[in-house]
Every structure is written in C-alpha cells, then in structure tokens.
N, C-alpha and C positions, 0 to 999 in steps of 0.2 A: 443508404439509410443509416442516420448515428442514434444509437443507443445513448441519450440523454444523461442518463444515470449512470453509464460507468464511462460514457467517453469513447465508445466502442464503434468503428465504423462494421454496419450490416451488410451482406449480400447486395445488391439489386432485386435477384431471382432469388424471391423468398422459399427454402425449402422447408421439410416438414418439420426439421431439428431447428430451425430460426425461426418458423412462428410457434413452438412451444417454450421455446426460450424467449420470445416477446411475451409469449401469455404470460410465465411466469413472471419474469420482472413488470409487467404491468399489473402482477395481483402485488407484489411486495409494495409498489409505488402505490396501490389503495390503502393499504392498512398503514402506511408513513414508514414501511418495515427501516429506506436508508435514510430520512430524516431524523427516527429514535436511534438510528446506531452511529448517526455523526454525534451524537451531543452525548451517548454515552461513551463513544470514543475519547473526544473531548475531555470527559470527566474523567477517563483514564490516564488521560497524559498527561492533565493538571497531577493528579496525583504520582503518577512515574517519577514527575521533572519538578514538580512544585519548588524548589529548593533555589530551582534554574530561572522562574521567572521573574527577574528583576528588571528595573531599571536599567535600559543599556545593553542588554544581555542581546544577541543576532539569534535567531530560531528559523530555520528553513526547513518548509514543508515541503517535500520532494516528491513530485507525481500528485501535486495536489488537485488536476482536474480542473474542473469549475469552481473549486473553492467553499465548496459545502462546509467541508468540515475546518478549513483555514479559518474561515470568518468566526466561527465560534470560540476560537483562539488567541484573539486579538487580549491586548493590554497594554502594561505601560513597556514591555520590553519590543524590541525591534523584530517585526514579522517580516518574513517575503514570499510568496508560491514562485515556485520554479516548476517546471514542466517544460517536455517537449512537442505537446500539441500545440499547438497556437491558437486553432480556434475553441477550446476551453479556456485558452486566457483571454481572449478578445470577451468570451462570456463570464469572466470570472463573476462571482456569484457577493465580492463586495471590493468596489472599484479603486477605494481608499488603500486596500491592503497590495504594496508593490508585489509585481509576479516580472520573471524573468522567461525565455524559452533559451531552455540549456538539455544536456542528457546528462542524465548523474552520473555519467561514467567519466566524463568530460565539464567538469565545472567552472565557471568560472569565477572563481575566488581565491582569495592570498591564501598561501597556506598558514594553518591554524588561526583562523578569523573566525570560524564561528564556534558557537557554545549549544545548540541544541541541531539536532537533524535528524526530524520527523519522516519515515519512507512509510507511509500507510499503502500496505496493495500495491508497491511498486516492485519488488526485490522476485520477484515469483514472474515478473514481464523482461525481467535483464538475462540476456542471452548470457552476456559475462560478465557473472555476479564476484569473481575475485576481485575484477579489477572495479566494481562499484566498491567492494571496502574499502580498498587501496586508497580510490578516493576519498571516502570518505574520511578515511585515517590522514591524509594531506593536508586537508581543511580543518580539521576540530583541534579544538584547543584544548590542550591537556587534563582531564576530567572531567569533558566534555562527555554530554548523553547524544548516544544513539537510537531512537525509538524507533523499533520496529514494527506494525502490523502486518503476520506470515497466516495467510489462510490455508489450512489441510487438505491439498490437492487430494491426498488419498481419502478421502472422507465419504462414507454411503453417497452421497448427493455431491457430486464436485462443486462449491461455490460460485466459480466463474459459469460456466457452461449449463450451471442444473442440471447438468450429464448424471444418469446412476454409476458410480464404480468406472467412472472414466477412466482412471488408470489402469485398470485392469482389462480393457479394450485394445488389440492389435494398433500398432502405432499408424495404420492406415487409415483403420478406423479416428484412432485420435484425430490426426490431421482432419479428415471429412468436420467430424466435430467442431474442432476447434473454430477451420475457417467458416463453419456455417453460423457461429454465435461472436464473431467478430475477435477473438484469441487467441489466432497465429503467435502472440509472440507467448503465449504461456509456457514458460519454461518446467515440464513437467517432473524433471529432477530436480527439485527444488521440496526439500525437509527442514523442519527444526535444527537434524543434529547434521547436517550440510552447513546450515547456516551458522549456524553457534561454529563448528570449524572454519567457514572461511572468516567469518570476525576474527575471532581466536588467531588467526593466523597475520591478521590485519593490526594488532596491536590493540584487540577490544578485548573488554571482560566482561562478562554477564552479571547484571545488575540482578534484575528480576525478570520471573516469565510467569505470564498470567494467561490463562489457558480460557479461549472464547467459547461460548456454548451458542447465543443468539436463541434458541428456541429449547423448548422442555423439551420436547419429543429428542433434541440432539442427546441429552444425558440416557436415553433411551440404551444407544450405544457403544456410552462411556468410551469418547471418543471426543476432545472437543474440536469444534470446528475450525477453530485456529489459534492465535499464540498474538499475545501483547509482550516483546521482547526488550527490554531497556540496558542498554551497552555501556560501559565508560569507556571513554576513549584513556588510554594507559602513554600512551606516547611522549616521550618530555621534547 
C-alpha cells in the first residue's frame, strides 16, 4: 500500500502502528494540513532565494515526490524535479515541469551548472548525508543557494512516523516503527548542528535558518518542529 502523500510504500499486513499512522495522515489530508504547507513552503523559498529567481537561472527540486510543492514554484527561471522513485514522477502533479529519476548522492549534472538546490524532506532519508553535500558542492555554482527543509526528529510527536518520542525508543523498537509507517530509510542521527557541519565541511555557509512550528500547540514546547536552512555555496 503507498502513502499518497509522502510517497511512502505501507506494509501489506497492516499493524496497529500503520493504521494509526494512516488515521493520522488521513486527518491531516482532511483539514488540507500538506496542501497549506506546500504553498507556505513555497512562500518561504521565494523569499530565502528571491534574488535567485531570474531569467535563466537552473533550480533543482530534490526528493520532489509528486511534485506538489515544485508546481507552485514554476516561473520564468528553469525548473526540474529530480527523485528517485519513479512512480511519483510518472504521477508528477504538473507534467509541463521536467523531472529526472537520479539519487542526490549521484547526480547527473556538469559540475557547477546549477544555481539553486531545493532538498525539502530529503536529507533526513540519505544514509550518506556527507557525501550528498559533496555532491551538492560539485554541481552549484559559486554563490549558489542551498535550501534546506530539516524536520525535528527529536520533537514530542516524531513528524514522519507521528511516533510520541520516537527517538528516545530502543533502536528495536525504532526499527519495528519505522518499518510499520513505511521509513526504513529515516536516518535518525540526523540534527540541525550535524547538518550545518557536514555543509560547513562541503564548502557551504549559512545563509539563514528559519525555525518551523506548523501548529500553536507546537510553541507549547518551545521546540520548533523543524528548520528552513538556506546555504551559499562558497566554492570558486
């Protein structure tokens, strides 16, 4: 069974942890919870990159899915989705905008050709996340944006899973989890200040970092629930 909305292959043999993880995201998908946060996404990375989107300019959405939130990003500069499912791009969600199936570890692009590279929700599913900088650092052109969206594994409510305090569950447990809500590859060592070093290390600088909440109850916490990260690439 595939989870629609994040691209997620389910179980067969539905247990009790995959149908409260189907409830849940079928009450998000009532109230339009991922349709409001593609377009406020969106308004985030016009404003991160605004600068960047010209005429001419290449922008690769990485792990773009079905294309929910690529489509809202369209203009006069050169868009593409890349991913490596294929059938989220056979469904991409607007057919006009080109999509590739590549792994961002492994690209296939000249080095420094592009000028923007969007990874929404991707960087937290790569087993090895140095050598996605790496890459990334290969391909962008010199002052070049990075934009990241890093969700708060350790957060009360795990994002992916709707797990409570998933990280803090024996790694057996994890596992049972993960594979019962379809995110085996969630890479659970995966933080802000992980990431800011392996960029940092990749030849990136931090631009801005914009801290996500998605719901009032989340300030409850004073915890947000994850991180809009925008990079320059430094590399000549």
């Amino acid at each position: 069974m595939r989870d629609l909305t994040a691209g997620r292959v389910l179980p067969s043999k539905r247990s009790n942890i995959t149908a409260l993880y189907v409830t849940v995201v079928r009450i998000l998908q009532t109230i339009r919870f991922y349709h409001v946060r593609n377009e406020r996404y969106a308004s985030m990375v016009r404003s991160l990159i605004g600068s960047s989107l010209q005429e001419g300019c290449l922008i690769v959405d990485m792990g773009c899915g079905p294309g929910g939130l690529t489509a809202l990003l369209r203009g006069n500069h050169r868009l593409l989705g890349l991913d490596k499912d294929r059938e989220a791009l056979i469904h991409f969600t607007e057919p006009r905008v080109p999509r590739i199936q590549a792994l961002a570890e492994r690209l296939p692009f000249l080095p420094k050709s592009i000028d923007v590279v969007l990874a929404i929700s991707l960087v937290e599913h790569i087993e090895e996340q140095s050598a996605f900088f790496v890459e990334i650092a290969r391909v962008m052109r010199p002052g070049g944006y990075l934009v990241l969206q890093l969700p708060e594994l350790r957060y009360p409510i795990e994002p992916h899973t709707k797990w409570p305090l998933l990280h803090l569950w024996n790694p057996a447990v994890q596992a049972r989890i993960l594979a019962a809500t379809g995110y085996e590859d969630l890479n659970m060592s995966t933080s802000l200040p992980r990431i800011q070093g392996l960029a940092a290390a990749a030849g990136f600088q931090v631009d801005r970092i914009i801290a996500l909440w998605h719901f009032r109850l989340a300030r409850v916490f004073r915890a947000p629930m994850g991180y809009f990260i925008s990079f320059r690439a430094t590399g000549g």
